[in-house]
VEXDREN-2710 file (C-alpha; in Angstrom, 1 decimal):
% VEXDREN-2710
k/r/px/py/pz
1/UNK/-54.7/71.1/92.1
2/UNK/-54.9/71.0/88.4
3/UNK/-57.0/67.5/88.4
4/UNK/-59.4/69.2/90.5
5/UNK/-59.3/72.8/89.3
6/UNK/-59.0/72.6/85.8
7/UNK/-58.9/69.2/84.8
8/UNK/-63.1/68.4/84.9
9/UNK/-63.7/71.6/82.9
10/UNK/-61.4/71.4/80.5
11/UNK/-62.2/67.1/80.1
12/UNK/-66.1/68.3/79.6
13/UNK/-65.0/70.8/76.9
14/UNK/-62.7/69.0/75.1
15/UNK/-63.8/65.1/75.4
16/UNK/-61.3/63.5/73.4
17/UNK/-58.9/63.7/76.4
18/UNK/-61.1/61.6/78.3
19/UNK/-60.8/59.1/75.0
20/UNK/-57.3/59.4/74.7
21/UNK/-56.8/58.7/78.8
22/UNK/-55.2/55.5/79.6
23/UNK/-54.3/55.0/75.5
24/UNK/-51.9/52.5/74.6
25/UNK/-49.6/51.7/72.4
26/UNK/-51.0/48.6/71.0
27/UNK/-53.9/50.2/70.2
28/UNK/-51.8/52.3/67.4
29/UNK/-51.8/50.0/64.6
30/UNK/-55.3/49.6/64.4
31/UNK/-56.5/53.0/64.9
32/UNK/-53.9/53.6/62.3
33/UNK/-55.5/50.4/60.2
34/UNK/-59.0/52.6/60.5
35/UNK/-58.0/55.5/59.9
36/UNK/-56.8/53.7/56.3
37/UNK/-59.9/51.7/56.1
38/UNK/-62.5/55.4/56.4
39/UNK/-60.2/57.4/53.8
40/UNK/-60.2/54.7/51.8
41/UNK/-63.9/54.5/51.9
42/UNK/-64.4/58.0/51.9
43/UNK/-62.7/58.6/48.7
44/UNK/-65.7/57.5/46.3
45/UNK/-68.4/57.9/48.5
46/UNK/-67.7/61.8/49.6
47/UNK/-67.8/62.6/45.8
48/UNK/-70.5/61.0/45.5
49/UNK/-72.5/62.5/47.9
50/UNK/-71.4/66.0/47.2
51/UNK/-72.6/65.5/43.6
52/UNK/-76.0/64.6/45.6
53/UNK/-75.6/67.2/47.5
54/UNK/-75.4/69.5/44.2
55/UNK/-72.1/70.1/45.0
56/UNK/-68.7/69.6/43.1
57/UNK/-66.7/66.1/43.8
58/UNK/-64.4/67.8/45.5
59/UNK/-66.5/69.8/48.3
60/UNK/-66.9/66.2/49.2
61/UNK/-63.1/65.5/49.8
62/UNK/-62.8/69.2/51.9
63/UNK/-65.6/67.4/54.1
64/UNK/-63.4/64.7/55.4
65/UNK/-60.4/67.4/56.8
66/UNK/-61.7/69.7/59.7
67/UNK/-65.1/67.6/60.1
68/UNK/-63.1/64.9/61.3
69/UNK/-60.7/66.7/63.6
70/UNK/-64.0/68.6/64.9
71/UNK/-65.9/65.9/66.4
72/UNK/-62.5/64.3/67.5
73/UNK/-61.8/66.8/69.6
74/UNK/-65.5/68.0/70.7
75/UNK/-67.4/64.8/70.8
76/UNK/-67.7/62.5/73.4
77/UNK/-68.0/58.6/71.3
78/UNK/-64.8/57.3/71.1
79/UNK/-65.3/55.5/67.7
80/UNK/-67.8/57.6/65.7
81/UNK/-66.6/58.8/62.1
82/UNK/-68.0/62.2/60.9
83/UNK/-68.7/61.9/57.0
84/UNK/-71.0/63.3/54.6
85/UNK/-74.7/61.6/54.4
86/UNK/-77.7/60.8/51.7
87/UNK/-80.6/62.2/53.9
88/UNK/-78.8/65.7/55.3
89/UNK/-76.9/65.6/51.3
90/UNK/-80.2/65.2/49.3
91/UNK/-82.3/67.6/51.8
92/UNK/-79.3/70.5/51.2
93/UNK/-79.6/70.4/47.3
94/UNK/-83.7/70.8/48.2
95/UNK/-82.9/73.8/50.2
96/UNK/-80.4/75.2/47.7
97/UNK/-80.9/74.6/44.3
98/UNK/-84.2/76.6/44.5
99/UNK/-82.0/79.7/45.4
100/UNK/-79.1/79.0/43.8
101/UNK/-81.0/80.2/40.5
102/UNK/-78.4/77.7/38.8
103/UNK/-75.5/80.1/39.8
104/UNK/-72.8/77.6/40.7
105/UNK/-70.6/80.3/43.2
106/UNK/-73.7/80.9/44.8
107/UNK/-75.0/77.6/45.0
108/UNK/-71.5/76.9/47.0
109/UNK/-72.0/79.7/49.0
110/UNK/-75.3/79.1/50.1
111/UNK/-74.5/75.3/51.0
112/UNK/-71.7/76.4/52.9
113/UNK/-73.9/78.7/54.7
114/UNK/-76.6/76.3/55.2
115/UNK/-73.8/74.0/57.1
116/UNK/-72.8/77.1/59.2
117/UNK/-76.2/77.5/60.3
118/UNK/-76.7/73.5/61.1
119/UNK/-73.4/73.8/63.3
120/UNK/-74.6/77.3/64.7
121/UNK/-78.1/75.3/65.6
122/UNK/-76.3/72.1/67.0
123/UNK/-73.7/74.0/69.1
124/UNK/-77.0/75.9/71.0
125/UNK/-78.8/72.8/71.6
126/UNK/-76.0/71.0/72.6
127/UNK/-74.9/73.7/74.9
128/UNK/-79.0/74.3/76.2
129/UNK/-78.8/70.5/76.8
130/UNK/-81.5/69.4/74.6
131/UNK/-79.7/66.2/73.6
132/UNK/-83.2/64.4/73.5
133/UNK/-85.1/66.5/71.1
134/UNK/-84.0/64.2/68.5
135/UNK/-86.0/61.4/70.0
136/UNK/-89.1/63.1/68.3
137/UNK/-88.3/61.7/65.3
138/UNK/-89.5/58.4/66.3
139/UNK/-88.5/54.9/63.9
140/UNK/-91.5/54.9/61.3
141/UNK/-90.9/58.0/60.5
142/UNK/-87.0/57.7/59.7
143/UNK/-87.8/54.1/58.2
144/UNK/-90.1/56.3/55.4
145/UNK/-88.1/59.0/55.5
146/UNK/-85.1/57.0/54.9
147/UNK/-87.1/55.0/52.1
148/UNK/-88.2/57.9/50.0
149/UNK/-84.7/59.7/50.2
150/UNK/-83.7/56.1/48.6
151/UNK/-86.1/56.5/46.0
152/UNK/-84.8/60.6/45.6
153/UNK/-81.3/59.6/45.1
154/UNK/-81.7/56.7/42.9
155/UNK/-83.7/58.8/40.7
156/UNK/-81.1/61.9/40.7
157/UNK/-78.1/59.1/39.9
158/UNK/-79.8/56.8/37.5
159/UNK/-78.9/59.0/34.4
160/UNK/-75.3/59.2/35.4
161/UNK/-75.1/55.7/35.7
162/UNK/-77.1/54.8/32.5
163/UNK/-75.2/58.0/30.7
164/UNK/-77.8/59.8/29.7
165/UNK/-79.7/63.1/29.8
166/UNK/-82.6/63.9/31.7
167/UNK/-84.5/67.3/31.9
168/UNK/-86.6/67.0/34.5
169/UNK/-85.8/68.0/38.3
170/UNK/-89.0/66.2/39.9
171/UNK/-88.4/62.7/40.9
172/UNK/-91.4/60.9/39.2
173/UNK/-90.8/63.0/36.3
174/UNK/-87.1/62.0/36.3
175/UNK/-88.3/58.5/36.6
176/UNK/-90.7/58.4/33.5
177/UNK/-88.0/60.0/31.8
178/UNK/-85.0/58.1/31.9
179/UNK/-87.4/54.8/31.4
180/UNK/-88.7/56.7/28.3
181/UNK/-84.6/57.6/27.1
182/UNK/-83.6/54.1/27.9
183/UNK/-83.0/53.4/24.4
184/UNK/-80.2/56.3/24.6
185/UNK/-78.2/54.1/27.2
186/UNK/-73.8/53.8/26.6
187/UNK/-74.2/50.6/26.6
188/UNK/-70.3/51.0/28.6
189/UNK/-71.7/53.1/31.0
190/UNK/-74.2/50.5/32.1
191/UNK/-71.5/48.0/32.2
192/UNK/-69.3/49.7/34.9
193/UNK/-72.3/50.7/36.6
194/UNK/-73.4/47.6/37.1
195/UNK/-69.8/46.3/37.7
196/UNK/-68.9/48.4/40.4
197/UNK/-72.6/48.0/42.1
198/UNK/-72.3/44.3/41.8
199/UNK/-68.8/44.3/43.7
200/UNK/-69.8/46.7/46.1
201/UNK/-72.8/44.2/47.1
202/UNK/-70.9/40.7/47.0
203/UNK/-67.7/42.6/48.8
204/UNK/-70.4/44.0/51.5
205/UNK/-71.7/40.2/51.9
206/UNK/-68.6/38.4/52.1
207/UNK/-65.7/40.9/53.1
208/UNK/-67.7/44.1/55.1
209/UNK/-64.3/45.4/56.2
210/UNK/-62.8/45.5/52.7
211/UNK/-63.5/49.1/51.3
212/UNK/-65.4/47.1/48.1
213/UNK/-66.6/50.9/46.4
214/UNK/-63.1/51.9/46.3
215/UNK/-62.2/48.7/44.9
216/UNK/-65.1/49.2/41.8
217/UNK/-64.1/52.6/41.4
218/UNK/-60.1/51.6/41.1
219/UNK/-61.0/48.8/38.9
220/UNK/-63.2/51.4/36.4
221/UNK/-60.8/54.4/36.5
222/UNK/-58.3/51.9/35.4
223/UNK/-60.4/50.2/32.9
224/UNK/-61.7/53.6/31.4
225/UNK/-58.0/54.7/30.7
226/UNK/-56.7/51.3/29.4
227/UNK/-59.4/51.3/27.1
228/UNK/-59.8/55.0/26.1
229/UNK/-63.5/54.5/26.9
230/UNK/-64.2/58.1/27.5
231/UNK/-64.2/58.6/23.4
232/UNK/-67.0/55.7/23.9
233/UNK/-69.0/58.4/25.4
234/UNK/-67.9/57.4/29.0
235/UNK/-68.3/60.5/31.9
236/UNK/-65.5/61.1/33.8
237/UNK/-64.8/63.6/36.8
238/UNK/-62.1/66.3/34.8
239/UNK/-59.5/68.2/36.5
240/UNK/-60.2/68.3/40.4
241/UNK/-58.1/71.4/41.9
242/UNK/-55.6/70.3/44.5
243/UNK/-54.2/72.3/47.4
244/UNK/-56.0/72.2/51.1
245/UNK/-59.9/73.6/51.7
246/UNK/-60.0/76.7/51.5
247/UNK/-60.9/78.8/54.8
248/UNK/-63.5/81.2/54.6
249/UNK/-66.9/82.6/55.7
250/UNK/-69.5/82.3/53.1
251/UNK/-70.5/85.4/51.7
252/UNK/-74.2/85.1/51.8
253/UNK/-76.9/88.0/53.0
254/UNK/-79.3/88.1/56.4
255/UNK/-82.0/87.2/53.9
256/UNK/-80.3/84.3/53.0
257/UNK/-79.8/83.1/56.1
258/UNK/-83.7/83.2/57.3
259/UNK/-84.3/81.5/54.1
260/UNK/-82.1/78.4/54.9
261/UNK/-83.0/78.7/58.4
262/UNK/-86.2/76.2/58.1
263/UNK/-83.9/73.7/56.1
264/UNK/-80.6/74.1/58.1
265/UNK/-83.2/73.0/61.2
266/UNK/-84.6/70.4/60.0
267/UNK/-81.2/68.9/58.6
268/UNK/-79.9/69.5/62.0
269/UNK/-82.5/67.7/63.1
270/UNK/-82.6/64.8/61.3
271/UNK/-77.8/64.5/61.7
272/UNK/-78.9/64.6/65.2
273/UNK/-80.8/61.9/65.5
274/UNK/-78.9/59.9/63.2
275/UNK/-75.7/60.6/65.3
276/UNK/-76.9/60.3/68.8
277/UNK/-78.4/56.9/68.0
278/UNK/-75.4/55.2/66.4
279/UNK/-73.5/57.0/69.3
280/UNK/-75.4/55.0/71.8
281/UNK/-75.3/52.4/69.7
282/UNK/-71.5/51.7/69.5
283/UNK/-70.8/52.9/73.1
284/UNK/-73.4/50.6/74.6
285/UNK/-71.6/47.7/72.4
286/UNK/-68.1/48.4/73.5
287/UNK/-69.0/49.5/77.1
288/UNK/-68.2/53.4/77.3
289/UNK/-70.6/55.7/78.3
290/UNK/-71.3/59.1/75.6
291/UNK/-73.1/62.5/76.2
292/UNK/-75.5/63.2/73.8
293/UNK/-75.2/67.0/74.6
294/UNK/-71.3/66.5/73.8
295/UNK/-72.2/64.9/70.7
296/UNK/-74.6/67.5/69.3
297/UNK/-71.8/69.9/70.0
298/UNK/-69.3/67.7/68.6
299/UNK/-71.4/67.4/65.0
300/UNK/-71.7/71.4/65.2
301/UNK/-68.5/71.7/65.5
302/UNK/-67.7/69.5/62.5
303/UNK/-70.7/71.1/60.0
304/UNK/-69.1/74.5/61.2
305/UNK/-65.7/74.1/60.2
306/UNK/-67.8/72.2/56.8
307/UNK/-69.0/75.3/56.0
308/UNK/-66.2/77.0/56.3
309/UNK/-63.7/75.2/54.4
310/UNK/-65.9/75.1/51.2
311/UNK/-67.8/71.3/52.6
312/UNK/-71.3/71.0/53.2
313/UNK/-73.5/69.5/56.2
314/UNK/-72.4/65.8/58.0
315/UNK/-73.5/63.8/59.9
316/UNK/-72.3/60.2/61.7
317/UNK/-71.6/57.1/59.0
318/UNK/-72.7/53.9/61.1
319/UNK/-70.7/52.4/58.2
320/UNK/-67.7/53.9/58.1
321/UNK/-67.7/53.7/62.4
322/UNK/-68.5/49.9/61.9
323/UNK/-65.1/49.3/59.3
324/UNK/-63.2/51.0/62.1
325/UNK/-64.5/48.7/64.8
326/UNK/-64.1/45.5/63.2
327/UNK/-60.4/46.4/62.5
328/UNK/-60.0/47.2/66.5
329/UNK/-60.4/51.2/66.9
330/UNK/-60.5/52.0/70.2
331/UNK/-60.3/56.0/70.0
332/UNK/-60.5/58.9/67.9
333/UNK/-57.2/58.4/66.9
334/UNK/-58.8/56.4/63.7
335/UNK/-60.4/59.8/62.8
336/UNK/-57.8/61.9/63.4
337/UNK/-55.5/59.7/61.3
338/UNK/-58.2/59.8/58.4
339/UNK/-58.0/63.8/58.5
340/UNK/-54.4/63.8/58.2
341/UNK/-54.4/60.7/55.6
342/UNK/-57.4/63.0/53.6
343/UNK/-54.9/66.4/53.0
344/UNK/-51.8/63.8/51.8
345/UNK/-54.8/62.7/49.4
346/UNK/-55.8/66.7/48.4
347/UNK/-52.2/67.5/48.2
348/UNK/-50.9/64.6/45.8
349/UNK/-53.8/62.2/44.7
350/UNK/-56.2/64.9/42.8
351/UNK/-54.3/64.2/39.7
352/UNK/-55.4/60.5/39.3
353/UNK/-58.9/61.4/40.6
354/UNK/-60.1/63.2/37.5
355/UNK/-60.1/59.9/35.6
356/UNK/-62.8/58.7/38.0
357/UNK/-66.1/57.6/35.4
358/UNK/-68.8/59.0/36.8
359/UNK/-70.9/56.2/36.2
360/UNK/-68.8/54.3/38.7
361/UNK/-69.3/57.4/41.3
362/UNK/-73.4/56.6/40.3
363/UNK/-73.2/53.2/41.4
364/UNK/-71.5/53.6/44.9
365/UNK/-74.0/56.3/45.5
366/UNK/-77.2/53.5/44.5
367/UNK/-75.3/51.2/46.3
368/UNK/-75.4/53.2/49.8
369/UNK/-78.5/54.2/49.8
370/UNK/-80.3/50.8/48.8
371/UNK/-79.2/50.0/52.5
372/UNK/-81.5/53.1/53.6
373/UNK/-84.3/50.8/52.7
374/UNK/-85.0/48.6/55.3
375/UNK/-87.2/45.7/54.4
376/UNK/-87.4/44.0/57.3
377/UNK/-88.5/46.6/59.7
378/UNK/-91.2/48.1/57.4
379/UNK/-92.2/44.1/57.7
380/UNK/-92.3/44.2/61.1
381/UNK/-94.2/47.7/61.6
382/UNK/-97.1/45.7/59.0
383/UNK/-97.3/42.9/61.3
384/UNK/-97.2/44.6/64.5
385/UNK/-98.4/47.8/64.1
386/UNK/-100.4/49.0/60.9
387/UNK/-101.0/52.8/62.1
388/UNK/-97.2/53.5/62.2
389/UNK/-96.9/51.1/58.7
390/UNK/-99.1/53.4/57.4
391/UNK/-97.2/56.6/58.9
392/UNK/-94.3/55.5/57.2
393/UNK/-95.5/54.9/54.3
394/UNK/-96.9/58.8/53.9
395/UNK/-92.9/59.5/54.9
396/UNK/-92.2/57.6/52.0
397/UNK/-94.7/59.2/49.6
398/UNK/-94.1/62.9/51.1
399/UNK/-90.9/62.8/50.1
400/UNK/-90.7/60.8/47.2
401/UNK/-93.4/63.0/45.8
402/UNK/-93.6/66.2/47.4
403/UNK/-90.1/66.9/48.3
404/UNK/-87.6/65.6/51.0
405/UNK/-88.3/68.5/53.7
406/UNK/-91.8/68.7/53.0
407/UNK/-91.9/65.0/53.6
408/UNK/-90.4/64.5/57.1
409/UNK/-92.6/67.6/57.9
410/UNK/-95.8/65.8/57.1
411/UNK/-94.6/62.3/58.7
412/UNK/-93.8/64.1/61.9
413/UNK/-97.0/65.7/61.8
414/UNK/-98.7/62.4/61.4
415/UNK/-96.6/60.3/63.7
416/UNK/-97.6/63.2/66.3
417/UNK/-101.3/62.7/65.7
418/UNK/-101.1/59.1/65.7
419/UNK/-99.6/59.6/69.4
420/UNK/-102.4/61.9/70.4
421/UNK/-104.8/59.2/69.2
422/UNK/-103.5/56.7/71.2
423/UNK/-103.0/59.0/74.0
424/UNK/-106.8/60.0/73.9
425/UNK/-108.2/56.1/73.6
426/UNK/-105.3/54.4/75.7
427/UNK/-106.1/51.2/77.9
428/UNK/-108.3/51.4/80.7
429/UNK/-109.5/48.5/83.3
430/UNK/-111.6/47.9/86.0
431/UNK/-110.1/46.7/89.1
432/UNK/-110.7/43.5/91.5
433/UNK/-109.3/41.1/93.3
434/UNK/-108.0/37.8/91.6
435/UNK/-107.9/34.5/93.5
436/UNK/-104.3/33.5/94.9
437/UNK/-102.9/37.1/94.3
438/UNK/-102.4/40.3/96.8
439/UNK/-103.4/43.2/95.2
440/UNK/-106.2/44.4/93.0
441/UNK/-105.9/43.4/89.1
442/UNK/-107.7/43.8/85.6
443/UNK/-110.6/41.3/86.0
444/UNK/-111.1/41.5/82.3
445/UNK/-107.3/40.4/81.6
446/UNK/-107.3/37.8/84.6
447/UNK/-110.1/36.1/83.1
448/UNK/-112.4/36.9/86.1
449/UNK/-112.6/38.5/89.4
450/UNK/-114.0/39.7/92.4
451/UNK/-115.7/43.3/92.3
452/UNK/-116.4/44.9/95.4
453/UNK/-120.6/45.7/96.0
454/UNK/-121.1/49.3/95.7
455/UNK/-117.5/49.8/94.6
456/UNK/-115.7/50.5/91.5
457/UNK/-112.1/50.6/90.9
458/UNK/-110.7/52.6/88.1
459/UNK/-107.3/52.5/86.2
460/UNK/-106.8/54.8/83.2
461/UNK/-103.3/53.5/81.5
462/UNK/-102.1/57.0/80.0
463/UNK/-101.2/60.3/81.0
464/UNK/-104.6/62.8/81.8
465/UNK/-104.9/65.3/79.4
466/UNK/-107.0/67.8/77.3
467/UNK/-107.4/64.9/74.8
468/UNK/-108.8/62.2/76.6
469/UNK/-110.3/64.0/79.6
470/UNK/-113.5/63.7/77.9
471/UNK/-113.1/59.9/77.6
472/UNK/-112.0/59.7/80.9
473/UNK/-115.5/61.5/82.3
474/UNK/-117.6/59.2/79.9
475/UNK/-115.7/55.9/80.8
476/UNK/-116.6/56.7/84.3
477/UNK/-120.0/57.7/83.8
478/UNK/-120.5/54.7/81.7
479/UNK/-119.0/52.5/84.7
480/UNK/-121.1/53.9/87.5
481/UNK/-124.6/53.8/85.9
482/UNK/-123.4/49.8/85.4
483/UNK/-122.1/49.5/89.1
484/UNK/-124.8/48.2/91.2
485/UNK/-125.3/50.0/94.6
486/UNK/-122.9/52.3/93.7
487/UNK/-121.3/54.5/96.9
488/UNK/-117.7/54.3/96.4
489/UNK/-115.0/55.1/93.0
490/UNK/-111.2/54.9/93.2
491/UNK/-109.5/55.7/90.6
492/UNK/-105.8/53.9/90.6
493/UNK/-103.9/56.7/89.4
494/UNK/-100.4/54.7/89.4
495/UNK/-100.3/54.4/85.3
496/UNK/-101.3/57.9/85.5
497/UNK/-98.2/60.5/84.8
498/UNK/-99.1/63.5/84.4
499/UNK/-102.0/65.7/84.1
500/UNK/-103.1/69.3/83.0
501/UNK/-105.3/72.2/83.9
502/UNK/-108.2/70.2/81.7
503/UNK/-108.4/67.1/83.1
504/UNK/-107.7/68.6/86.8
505/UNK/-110.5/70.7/86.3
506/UNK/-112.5/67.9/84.8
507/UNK/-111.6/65.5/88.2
508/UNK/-112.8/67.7/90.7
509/UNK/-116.0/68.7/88.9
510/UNK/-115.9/64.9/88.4
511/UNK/-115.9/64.5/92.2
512/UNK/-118.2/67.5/92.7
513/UNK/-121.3/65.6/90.6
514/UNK/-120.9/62.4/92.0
515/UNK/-120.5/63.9/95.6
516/UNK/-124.2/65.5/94.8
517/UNK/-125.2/61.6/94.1
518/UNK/-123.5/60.4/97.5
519/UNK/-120.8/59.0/95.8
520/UNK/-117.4/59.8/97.2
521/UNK/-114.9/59.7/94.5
522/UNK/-110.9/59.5/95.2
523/UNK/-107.1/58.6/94.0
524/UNK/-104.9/55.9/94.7
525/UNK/-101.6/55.3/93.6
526/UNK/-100.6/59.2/92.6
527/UNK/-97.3/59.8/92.9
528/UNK/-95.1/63.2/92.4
529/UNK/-96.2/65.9/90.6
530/UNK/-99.9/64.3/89.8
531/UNK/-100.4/64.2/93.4
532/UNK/-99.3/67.6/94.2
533/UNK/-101.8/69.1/91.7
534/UNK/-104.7/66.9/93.0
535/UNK/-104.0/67.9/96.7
536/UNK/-102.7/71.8/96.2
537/UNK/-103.9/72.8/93.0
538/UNK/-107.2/75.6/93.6
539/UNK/-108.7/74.5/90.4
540/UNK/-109.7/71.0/92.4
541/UNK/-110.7/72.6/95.8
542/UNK/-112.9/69.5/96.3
543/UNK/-109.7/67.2/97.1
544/UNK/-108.8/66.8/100.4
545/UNK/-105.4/65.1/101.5
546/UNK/-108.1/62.8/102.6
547/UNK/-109.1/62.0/99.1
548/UNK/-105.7/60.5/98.3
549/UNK/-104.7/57.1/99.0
550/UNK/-101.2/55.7/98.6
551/UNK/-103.1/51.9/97.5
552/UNK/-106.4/50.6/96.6
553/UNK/-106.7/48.7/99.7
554/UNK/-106.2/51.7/101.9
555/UNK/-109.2/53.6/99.8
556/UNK/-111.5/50.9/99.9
557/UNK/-111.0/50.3/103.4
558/UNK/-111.2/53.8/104.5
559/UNK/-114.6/54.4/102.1
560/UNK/-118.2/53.3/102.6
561/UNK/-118.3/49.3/103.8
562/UNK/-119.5/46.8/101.6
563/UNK/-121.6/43.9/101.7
564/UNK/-119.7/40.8/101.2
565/UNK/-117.2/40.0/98.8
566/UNK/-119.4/38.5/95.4
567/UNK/-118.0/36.9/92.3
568/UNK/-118.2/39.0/89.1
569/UNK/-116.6/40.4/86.2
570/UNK/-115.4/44.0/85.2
571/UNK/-118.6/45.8/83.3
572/UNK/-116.9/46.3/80.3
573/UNK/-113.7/48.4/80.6
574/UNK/-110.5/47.0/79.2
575/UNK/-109.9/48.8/75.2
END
């Protein structure tokens, strides 16, 4: 009774008993092992990232303690690690600093708020079932996107790990300048920097499960002490406050809120696509099954509780999820155990902290987000496809140049047009049989075929819509003052898979002038909804149930009888 009654519902609302089912006991050490390996790793990095973020180092600490135990419990991977993230980090301090007016309370507040409102946003679509709205944001945009935010952050960091100050907030500007203050370099600053970046690189190559940006920022908070390096002119992080995150709502206005609203949705945005896909990712690889709609809840749940325990916005760390694999995580035990491991580290570890060099803190921030750049795929988008090369190369520029939001705005808007054009030129063919094969094929692709006297055969390889209806009437136009004898047109309507009131309207005037000419036009091949709107639809009166064909061979059979079969070739469709 309480499988069956309660059991399901409660399962679907709280997932991580349907992680935890069947759990052993020799899966303990590991998930303990992981949940080790992501504090340890989450130590440097979180600061890091909350300085990106605009944030104090130790907003990013608070990040790693209800976050975690959020998604554990309301997510459905059974691996994924919640942590903070360079794109959603960098495109909070965009939203923020702007209305922050350099006011460092409200600058806390207002981040805090803009998490509340990514977690408020996730939560709905999670619970409205929109899991695949993140799909929108399709791979040249994020490869741009996640280009230029490289480009951002290194510019925000490179004065902090040269030690030295730059004025402007831009980041060409920032660029020019800290080339033109090179000559003001601490010549010790560069050294760690470069240290800790170059051992966070060889220990990625060699060692990828050994946390190798803890190790370089041990190795230069020890270093800076034994040394006295910070009367050298060396940064370091000063007092950190110790003591749990504080709980509390941020006290921000209803103005405020519809000011962050744009921002907080497009961060939400962008965490949900980055979660969702390295959801998939790891359960496809260790043969679970996720819920996206789960997991958008799960990540508003976590950015929720961020924002209310003075953290800002997170999203899924594919590298931080990939440490605790390799060691042999199997739940969200590993998480758990690095919530738990994180307060031990707020209540007793905040005092060694504040000798952290911030240069140190600069080069595990470079260091992450030079993997944001991906070489190889922008390769492969040049040699396979130069539009969507192109797109995300305006990704990179927008938000290397205009701003990080503004950015993904105008790639989206592109990557959206470049679908439409496709859409409204797709592939077309005209149809005939092929020697040795049933059916009727592209003559063009087949290398010749044979066409039907007094018929053409029609296949338009895209969705009918308002965009390429017109192409559609031409292309058939075009293809009927070429056909010789013409008395019969079928148009093969199986790669068609959907259409709207435009080009419904368009196919039975279509079929209206042609009729006049004593040309009967039909469909073969529509299936579903296609072929309910061509049979029912009043807009296309002129369609029978008689003008529908379920294959080619039924239409030509059933239309005006040819001469003989003759050998030929299509008339020039195929684009």
């Amino acid at each position: 009774m309480g499988e069956s009654a309660s059991g399901p519902g409660l399962r679907w609302r709280l997932p991580v008993l349907t992680s935890l089912d069947g759990y052993r006991r020799s899966w303990i050490p590991p998930d303990l092992t992981a949940g080790l390996l992501i504090v340890a790793i989450a130590i440097p990095l979180s600061m890091g990232m909350a300085e990106v973020a605009g944030m104090p180092p130790i907003a990013g600490l608070y990040s790693c303690v209800l976050p975690l135990l959020a998604y554990a419990i309301f997510g459905s991977s059974r691996q994924l690690v919640i942590a903070l993230d360079a794109s959603t980090a960098a495109m909070l301090a965009a939203a923020v600093a702007g209305m922050a007016g350099g006011d460092p309370v409200r600058y806390a507040a207002l981040a805090g708020a803009a998490a509340v409102l990514v977690g408020v946003i996730l939560i709905g679509a999670g619970s409205a079932r929109l899991g695949l709205v993140a799909d929108f944001l399709s791979e040249p945009v994020l490869l741009g996107y996640q280009a230029g935010l490289a480009a951002v952050v290194i510019a925000s960091q490179l004065p902090r790990f040269l030690g030295i100050t730059v004025e402007a907030s831009d980041t060409i500007p920032r660029y020019r300048e800290t080339v033109a203050n090179l000559s003001d370099a601490n010549a010790w600053s560069v050294v760690m920097g470069v240290t800790v970046l170059a051992t966070m690189i060889l220990i990625r190559r060699w060692r990828p499960t050994v946390p190798g940006a803890l190790i370089g920022v041990l190795g230069a908070t020890i270093f800076v002490a034994a040394l006295n390096l910070q009367a050298q002119g060396v940064a370091v992080l000063g007092a950190l406050p110790s003591g749990l995150p504080p709980l509390a709502i941020p006290d921000v206005s209803l103005h405020d809120l519809a000011q962050l609203l744009p921002a907080a949705a497009a961060i939400a945005l962008v965490a949900a696509a980055d979660t969702l896909v390295s959801s998939r990712a790891f359960a496809a690889r260790n043969g679970y099954e996720v819920d996206a709609n789960r997991d958008l809840i799960g990540l508003g749940a976590a950015n929720l509780s961020a924002g209310c325990s003075g953290g800002i916005t997170t999203s899924a760390s594919a590298a931080r999820t990939a440490v605790a694999e390799s060691v042999g995580s199997r739940s969200q035990v590993a998480g758990l155990t690095a919530a738990v491991l994180m307060v031990l580290v707020l209540l007793f570890m905040t005092g060694p902290l504040r000798n952290v060099p911030i240069p140190a803190l600069a080069a595990v921030v470079i260091g992450a987000v030079l993997r944001l750049i991906e070489i190889g795929s922008l390769r492969t988008l040049w040699r396979v496809r130069r539009a969507e090369f192109l797109i995300a190369v305006a990704a990179f520029l927008g938000v290397a140049i205009i701003g990080v939001l503004e950015g993904v705005v105008v790639a989206m808007a592109l990557s959206l047009l470049d679908f439409v054009g496709r859409a409204s030129r797709p592939h077309d063919a005209v149809l005939g049989r092929v020697s040795d094969r049933p059916g009727y094929h592209d003559v063009g692709r087949a290398g010749g075929g044979r066409i039907e006297p007094g018929v053409l055969v029609y296949r338009f390889d895209a969705p009918l819509f308002y965009a390429n209806a017109d192409r559609f009437r031409s292309r058939i136009r075009g293809l009927a003052r070429r056909t010789r004898w013409l008395r019969l047109i079928v148009i093969e309507a199986s790669a068609i898979g959907d259409i709207d009131v435009t080009a419904a309207r368009m196919l039975g005037e279509l079929q209206a002038e042609f009729d006049e000419k004593g040309v009967r036009l039909v469909v073969a091949g529509a299936v579903g909804r296609v072929r309910d709107l061509l049979v029912d639809d009043d807009l296309m009166e002129n369609f029978a149930a008689g003008d529908i064909y379920d294959t080619v061979e039924e239409a030509v059979a059933d239309g005006p009888r040819p001469e003989p079969l003759v050998t030929g070739r299509a008339s020039g469709a195929g684009s």
